[in-house]
Steps between C-alpha positions, in 0.01 A plus 500: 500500500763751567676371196187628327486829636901552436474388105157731468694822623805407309294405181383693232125497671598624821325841583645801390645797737510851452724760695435874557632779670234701664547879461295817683269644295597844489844358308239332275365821428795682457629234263174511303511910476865445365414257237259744367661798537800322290272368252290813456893728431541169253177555318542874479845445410330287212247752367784846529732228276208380280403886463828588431555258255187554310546886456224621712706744723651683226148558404406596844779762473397588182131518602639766800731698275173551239301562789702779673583648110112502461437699836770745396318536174210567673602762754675687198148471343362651792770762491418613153099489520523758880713716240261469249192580731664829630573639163132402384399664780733785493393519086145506585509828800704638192230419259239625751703828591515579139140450422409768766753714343335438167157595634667807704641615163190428283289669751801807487467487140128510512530789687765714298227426217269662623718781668625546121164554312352728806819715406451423119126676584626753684739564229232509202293743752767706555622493097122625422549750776812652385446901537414709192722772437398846669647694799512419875231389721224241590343280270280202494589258235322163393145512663366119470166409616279209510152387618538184664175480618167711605607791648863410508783667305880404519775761386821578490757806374811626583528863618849705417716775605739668246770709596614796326907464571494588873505272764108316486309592839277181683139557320233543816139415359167329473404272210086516457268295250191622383277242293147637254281334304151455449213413784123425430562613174664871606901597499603428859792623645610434864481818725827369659850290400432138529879473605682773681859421666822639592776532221876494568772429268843678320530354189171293408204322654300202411152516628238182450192418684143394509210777449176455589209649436055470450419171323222666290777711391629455154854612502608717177799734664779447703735842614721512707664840667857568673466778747811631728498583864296846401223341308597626199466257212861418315381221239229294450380250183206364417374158332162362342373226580 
């Protein structure tokens, strides 16, 4: 029976026997973070090399060097459009300055215009008004009249002093207007001057105005009279109507 046992554990069909060393676990741990540690350096090792060898870092470099040449372009872009917005804004207060100096000018010019043909009218008045040849004194020149409505009459002249070589003395006066015509049928004159005002000039005088007189009046006369500062009459013209 021994004999048995002996030849069983010596045989091929004895039962087998395994040894192991027991270790803490924290060692077992620290052994297992190691191991993966190592093989996760060996597997990026693996993919930097494989990368590497298939190009794709140069293109990553390339990728950053268009990428940075790009942003450049676009901040010189930038650059250029701020300049561009202050001159088209500077261009347009120029554009809007000028156009208010065009409409201060046209507005100037429209003026002068009509400065110009009130002096071209004063001119013509004053060409028909020119004094006839005679000696010194007043005169009325260029009696103008004109109904502009019932009862209404607007006139104008221009009253003159000549001198006679020495020096010409202020003229003190009164310019009167006396209007006739005919009223229910019978000459009708007015008992008094329809205008009557102070006169005071050296050289010349225009006088203009509005008369006004009856409505059932129809107007055929208009005189006027230039009186000095005695009442004595120096010139007076009349016109019909």
């Amino acid at each position: 029976m021994r004999w048995r046992l002996l030849r069983r554990r010596l045989s091929i069909s004895a039962p087998r026997m395994a040894v192991r060393s027991h270790l803490p676990w924290p060692l077992r741990w620290a052994v297992a973070a190691l191991v993966l540690g190592f093989s996760a350096a060996l597997a990026l090792w693996a993919f930097e090399f494989g990368r590497n060898i298939a190009g794709l870092n140069q293109g990553a470099d390339r990728l950053n060097e268009t990428l940075m040449h790009t942003r450049e372009q676009l901040a010189q872009v930038r650059e250029e459009r701020d300049r561009a917005q202050s001159v088209a804004n500077s261009a347009d207060s120029l554009l809007k300055a000028e156009r208010v100096t065009q409409q201060r000018l046209a507005e100037q010019v429209k003026a002068l215009e009509a400065e110009n043909l009130a002096l071209k009218d004063d001119l013509g008045f004053f060409e028909r008004l020119l004094p006839a040849t005679g000696g010194a004194g007043v005169s009325v020149r260029g009696l103008q009249g004109e109904l502009t409505g019932a009862g209404q009459l607007r006139y104008q002249l221009l009253v003159m002093q000549r001198a006679d070589g020495r020096i010409q003395s202020e003229f003190l006066g009164r310019f009167e207007l006396w209007l006739s015509g005919i009223r229910d049928g019978k000459p009708w004159t007015d008992s008094s001057p329809v205008v009557a005002r102070p006169l005071q000039f050296k050289q010349y005088s225009r006088v203009e105005g509005v008369a006004r007189c009856p409505t059932d009046v129809q107007l055929r006369t208009v005189q006027v009279r230039v009186l000095d500062s005695t009442g004595s009459v120096r010139a007076s013209q009349s016109l019909k109507l």
